[in-house]
C-alpha positions as CSV (number, residue, x, y, z in Angstrom):
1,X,-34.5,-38.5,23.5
2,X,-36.3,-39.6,20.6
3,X,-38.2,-36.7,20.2
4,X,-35.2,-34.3,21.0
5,X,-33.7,-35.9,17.6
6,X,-36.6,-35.3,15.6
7,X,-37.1,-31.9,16.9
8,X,-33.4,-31.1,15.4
9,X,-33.5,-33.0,12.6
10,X,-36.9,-31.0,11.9
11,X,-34.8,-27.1,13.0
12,X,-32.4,-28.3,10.6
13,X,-34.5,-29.3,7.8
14,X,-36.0,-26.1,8.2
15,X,-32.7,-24.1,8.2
16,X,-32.0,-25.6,4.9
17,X,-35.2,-24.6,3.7
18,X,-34.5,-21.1,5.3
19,X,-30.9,-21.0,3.4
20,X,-32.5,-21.2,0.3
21,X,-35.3,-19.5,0.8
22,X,-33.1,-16.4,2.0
23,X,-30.0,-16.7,-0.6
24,X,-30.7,-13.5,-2.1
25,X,-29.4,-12.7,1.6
26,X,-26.2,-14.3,0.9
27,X,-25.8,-13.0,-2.5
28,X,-26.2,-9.2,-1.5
29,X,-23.8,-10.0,1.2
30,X,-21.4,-11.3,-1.3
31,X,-21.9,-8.6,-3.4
32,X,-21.4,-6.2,-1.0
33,X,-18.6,-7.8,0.4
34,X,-16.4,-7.7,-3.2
35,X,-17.4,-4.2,-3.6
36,X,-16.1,-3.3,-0.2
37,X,-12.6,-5.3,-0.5
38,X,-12.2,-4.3,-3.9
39,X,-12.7,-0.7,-2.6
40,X,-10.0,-1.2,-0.1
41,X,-7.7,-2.7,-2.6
42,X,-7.5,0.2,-4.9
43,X,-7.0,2.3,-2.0
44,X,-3.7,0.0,-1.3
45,X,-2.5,-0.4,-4.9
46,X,-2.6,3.8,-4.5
47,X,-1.2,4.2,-1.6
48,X,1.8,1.9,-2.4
49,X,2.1,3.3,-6.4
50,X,2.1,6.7,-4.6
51,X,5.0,6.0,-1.7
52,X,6.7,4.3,-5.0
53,X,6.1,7.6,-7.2
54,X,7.4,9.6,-3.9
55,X,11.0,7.6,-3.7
56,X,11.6,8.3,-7.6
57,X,11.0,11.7,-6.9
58,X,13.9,11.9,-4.1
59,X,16.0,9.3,-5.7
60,X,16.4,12.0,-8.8
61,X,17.1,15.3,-7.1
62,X,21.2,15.9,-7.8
63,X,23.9,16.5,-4.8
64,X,27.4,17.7,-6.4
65,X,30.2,17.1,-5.3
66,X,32.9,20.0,-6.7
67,X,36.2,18.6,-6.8
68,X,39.7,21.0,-6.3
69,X,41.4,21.8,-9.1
70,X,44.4,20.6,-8.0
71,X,43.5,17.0,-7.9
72,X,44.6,14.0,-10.3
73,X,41.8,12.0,-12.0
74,X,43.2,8.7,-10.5
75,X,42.6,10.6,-6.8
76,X,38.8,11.5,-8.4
77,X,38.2,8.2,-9.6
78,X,39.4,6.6,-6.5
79,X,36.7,9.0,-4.3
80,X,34.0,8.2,-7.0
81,X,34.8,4.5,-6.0
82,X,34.6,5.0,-2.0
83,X,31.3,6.9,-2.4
84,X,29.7,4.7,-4.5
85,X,30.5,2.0,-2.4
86,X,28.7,4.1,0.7
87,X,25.1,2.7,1.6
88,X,23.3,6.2,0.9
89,X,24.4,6.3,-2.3
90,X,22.6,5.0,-5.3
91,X,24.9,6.4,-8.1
92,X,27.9,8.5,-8.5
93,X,28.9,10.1,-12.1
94,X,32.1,11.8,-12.5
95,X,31.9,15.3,-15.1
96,X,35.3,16.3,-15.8
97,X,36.0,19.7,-16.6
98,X,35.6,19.2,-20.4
99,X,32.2,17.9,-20.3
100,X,31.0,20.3,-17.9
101,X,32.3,23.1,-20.2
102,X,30.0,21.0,-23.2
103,X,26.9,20.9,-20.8
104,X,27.4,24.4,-20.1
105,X,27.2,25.4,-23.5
106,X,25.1,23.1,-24.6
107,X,22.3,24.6,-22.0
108,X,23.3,28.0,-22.2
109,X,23.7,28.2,-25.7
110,X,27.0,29.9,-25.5
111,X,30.7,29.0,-25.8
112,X,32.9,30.8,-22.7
113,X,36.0,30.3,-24.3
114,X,35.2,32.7,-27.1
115,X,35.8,35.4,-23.9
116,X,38.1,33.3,-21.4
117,X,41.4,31.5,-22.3
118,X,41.1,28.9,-19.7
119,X,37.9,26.5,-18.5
120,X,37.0,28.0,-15.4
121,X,34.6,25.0,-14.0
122,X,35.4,22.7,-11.5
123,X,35.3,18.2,-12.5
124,X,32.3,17.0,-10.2
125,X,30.7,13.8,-8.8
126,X,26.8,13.9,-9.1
127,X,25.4,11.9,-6.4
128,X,21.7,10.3,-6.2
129,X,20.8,9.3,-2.6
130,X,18.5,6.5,-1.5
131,X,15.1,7.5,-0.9
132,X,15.4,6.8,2.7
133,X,18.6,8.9,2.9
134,X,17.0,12.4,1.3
135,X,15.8,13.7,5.0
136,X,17.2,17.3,5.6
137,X,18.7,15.4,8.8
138,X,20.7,12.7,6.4
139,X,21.7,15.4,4.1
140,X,23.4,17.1,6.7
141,X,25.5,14.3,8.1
142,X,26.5,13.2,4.6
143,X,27.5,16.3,3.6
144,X,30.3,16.2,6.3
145,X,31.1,12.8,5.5
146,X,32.0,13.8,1.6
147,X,33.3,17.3,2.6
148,X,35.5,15.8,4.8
149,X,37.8,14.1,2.0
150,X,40.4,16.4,0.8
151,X,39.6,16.5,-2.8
152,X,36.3,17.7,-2.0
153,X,36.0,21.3,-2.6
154,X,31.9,21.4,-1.6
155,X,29.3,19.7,-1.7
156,X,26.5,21.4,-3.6
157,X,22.3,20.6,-4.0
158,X,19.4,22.9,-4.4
159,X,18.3,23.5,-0.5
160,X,15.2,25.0,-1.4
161,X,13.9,22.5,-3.6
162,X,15.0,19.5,-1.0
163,X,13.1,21.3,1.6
164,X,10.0,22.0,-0.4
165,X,9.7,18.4,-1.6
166,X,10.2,16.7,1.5
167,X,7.4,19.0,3.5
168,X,5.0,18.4,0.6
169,X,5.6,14.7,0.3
170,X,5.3,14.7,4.2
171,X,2.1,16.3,4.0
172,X,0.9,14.5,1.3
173,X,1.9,11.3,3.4
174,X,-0.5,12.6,6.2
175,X,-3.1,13.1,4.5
176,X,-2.9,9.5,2.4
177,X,-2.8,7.7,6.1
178,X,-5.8,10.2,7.2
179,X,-8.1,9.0,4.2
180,X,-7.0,5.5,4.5
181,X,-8.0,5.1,8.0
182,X,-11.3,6.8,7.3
183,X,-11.8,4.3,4.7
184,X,-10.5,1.3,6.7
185,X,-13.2,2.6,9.2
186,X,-16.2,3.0,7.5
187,X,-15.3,-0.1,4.9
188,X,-15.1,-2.4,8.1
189,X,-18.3,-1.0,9.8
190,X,-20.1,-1.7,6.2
191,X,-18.6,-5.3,6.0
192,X,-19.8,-5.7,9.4
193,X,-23.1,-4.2,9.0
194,X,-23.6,-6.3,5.7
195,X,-23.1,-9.5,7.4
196,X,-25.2,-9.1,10.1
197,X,-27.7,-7.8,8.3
198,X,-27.8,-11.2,6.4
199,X,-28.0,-13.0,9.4
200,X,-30.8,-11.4,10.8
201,X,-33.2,-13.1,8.6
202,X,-32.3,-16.5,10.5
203,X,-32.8,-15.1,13.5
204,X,-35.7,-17.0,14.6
205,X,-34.3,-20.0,13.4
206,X,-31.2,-19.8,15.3
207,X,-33.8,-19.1,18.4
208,X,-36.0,-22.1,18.1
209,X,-32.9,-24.0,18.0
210,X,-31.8,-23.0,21.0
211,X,-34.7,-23.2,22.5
212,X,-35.2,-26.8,21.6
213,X,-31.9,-27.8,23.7
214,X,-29.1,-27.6,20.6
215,X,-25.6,-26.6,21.8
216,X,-24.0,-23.2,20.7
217,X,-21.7,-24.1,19.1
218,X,-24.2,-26.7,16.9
219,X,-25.8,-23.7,16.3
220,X,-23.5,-21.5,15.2
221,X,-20.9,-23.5,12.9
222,X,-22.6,-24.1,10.0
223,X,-23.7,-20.6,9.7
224,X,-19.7,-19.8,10.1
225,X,-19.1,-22.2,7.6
226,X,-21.0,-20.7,5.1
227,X,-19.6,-16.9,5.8
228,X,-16.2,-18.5,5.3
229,X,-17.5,-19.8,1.8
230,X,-19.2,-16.1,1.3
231,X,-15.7,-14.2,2.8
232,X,-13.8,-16.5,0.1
233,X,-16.1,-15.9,-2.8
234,X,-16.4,-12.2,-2.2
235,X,-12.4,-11.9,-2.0
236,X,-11.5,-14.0,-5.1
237,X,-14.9,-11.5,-6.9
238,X,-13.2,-8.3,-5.4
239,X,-9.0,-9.9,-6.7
240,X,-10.0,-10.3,-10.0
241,X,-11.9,-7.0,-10.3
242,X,-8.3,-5.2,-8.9
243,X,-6.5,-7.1,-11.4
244,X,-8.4,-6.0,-14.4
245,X,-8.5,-2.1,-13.6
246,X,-5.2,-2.6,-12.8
247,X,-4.4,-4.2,-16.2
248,X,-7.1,-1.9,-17.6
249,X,-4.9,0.9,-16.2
250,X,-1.6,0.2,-17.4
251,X,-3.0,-0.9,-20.9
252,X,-4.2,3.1,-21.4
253,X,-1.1,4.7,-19.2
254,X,2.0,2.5,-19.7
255,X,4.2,4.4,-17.4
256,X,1.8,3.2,-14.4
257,X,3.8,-0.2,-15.4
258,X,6.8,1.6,-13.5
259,X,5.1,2.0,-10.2
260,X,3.6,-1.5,-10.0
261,X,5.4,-3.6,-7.0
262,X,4.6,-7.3,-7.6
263,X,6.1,-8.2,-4.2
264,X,3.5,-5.8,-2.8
265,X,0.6,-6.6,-5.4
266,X,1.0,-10.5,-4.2
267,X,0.9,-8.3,0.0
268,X,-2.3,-6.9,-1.1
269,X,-4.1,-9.7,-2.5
270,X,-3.2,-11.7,0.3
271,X,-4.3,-9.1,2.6
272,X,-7.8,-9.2,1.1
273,X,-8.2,-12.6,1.6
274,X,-7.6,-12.8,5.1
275,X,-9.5,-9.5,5.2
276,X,-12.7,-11.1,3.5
277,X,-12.4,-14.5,5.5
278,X,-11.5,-12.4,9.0
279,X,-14.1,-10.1,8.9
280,X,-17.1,-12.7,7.4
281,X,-16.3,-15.2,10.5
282,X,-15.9,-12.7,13.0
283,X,-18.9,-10.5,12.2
284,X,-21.2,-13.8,11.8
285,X,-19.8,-15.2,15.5
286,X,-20.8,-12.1,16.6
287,X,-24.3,-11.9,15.2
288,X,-25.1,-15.4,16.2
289,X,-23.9,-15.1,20.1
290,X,-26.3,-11.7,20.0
291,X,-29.1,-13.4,18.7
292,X,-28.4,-16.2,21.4
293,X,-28.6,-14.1,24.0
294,X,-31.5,-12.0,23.1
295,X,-35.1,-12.7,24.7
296,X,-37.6,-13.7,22.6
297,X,-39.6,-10.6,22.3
298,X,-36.8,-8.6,21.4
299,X,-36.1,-10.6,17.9
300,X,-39.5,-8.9,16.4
């Protein structure tokens, strides 16, 4: 028993040793860890800046409402009331007939009245949707829903230009979600690779401790403690690094200041904590248990 005691008080003085002997180990894998993260970051402050870049696009295209010409401002005001209280709706501007005979002229560069005694254009309602309400499928159902008031005349919006920016942004969407699981991949197989490779210099060490009678999990916790320290360093490294291009950023573009979500800024700096803690405990638990269970000639 005695000599049991001494044997692991001598593996563990030598795993000390071994810790600091090897800390350029722990350093790369910090290192490498922050870059990774921080890689993986960006990729999420893009992807959410572009979905957010996407929704302004929708949120501006025009739907018009034409109203008769028969009908009372009170009934127009009273329909520009109902559908801006519908959920799909983000804003609803009546244009009576006299300032859509102004913006007329002012775009065309012409006056009509010089050649017509009467203001042929119809008062209007310009609608902007909700993002989430631009589909060609939610067009469609809202445009019955408005035509069927009776003050409606039509409902008018550019079909082509809907239809064009919905199938680019879809495609653009696909292909966003196709990089960013190739990255998520090959970002976690690095991270992985990183941290085992850091633990294969104690290899031996974990071995001879085993060998000598020391439980698993004796052997293996403080080697997960200090990956959790690592994970933790390398995610508060690969945080700060984010927050400076991203202040960096919107410093030399100010109108990237617009796209920036804090609610999901505060989501992604989350996530790389729990990414950089997860990944450093799991991928050391692993290593360990394989080292474990190798035979000795196979760890030279």
């Amino acid at each position: 028993m005695v000599y049991f005691r001494r044997t692991i008080i001598k593996i563990v003085g030598e795993k000390k040793r071994s810790i600091r002997r090897f800390k350029p180990n722990y350093l790369y894998s910090i290192i490498s860890t922050a870059l990774l993260l921080f890689m993986m970051g960006i990729l999420a402050m893009i992807f959410s800046s572009g979905r957010k870049l996407a929704n302004q696009f929708k949120e501006n295209l025009e739907f018009t409402v034409i109203i008769k010409d028969n009908v009372s401002e009170k009934e127009i005001f009273a329909l520009q009331n109902n559908l801006q209280a519908e959920p799909w709706v983000k804003s609803a501007e009546y244009i009576s007939k006299a300032e859509a005979a102004k913006i007329f002229s002012k775009d065309n560069g012409e006056d009509f009245k010089d050649l017509l005694d009467y203001n042929p254009l119809f008062a209007s309602i310009n609608l902007n949707l909700h993002s989430e309400y631009t589909g060609q499928d939610s067009i469609n159902i809202i445009e019955q829903s408005v035509t069927s008031h009776p003050e409606v005349s039509e409902f008018y919006y550019e079909h082509k230009l809907v239809e064009a920016l919905n199938d680019n942004l879809r495609k653009v969407g696909w292909l966003m979600v196709g990089i960013s699981v190739l990255l998520i991949i090959v970002t976690i197989s690095i991270l992985d690779s990183t941290i085992r490779l850091s633990m294969y210099a104690n290899r031996l060490l974990i071995r001879s401790m085993q060998l000598v009678g020391a439980t698993r999990m004796f052997i293996i916790k403080p080697f997960l403690s200090r990956s959790m320290i690592n994970g933790l360093i390398a995610a508060i490294v690969a945080i700060f690094l984010l927050l400076a291009v991203m202040k960096f950023a919107t410093s030399q573009v100010p109108e990237l200041e617009a796209l920036q979500d804090y609610s999901i800024i505060g989501l992604i700096v989350a996530g790389i904590l729990i990414l950089g803690l997860t990944f450093s405990f799991f991928s050391t638990w692993l290593a360990v248990r394989k080292y474990l269970g190798m035979k000795i000639e196979e760890l030279y």
